[in-house]
C-alpha positions in Angstrom: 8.3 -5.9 -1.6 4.8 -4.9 -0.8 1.2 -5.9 -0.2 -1.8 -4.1 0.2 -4.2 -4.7 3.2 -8.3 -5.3 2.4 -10.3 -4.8 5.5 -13.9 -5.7 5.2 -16.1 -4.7 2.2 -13.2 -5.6 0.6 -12.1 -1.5 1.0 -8.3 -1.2 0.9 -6.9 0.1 4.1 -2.9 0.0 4.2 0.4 -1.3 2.4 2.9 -3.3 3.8 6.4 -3.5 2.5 9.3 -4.8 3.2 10.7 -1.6 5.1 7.4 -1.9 7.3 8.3 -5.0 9.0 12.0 -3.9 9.6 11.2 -1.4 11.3 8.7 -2.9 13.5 11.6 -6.1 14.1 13.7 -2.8 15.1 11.2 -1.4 17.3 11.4 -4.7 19.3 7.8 -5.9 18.0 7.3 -9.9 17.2 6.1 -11.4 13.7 2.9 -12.2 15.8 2.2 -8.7 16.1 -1.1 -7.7 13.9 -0.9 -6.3 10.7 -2.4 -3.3 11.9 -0.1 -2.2 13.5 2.0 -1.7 11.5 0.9 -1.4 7.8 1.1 1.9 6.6 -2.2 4.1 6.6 -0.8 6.8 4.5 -0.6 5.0 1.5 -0.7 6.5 -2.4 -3.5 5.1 -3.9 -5.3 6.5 -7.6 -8.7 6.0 -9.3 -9.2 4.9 -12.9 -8.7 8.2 -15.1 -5.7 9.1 -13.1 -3.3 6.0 -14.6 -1.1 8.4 -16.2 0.2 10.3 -12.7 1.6 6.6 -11.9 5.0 7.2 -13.4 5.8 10.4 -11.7 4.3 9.2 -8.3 6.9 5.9 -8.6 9.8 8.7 -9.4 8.9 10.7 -6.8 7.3 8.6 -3.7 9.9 5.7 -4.0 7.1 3.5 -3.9 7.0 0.4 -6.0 2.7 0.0 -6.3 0.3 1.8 -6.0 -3.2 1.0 -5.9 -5.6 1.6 -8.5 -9.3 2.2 -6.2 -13.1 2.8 -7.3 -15.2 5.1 -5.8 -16.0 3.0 -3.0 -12.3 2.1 -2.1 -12.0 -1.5 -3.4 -9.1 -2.5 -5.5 -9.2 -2.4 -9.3 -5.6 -2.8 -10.3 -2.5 -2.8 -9.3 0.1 -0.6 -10.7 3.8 -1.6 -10.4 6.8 0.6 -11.0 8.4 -2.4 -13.4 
């Protein structure tokens, strides 16, 4: 349902679901069009200590991962909603 983006220095920069690319193929773009541009910036992401807010951010957001970062932005974990 989703992905999440790496951009250099391996730093997490976006998700990608599902939804993402329907609405793009609604906005009339192509399947060549760059990730980019369409990945969603505003993504929920945690850092290790704050595991527990997982559960209520998957109740609440509607979102079925969310990223687990260190201090420098580079993916740990990923937490899933199942």
């Amino acid at each position: 349902r989703s992905v999440i983006v790496v951009g250099e220095r391996r730093r997490v920069v976006g998700t990608l679901s599902d939804g993402d690319i329907r609405k793009a193929l609604l906005d009339h773009r192509l399947l060549t069009t760059p990730v980019h541009q369409v990945m969603n910036l505003n993504f929920i992401a945690l850092t290790p200590g704050e595991e527990s807010r997982a559960q209520a951010l998957f109740d609440q957001e509607h979102v079925f991962l969310i990223p687990l970062l260190d201090e420098a932005g580079r993916l740990v974990k990923i937490l899933t909603a199942y």
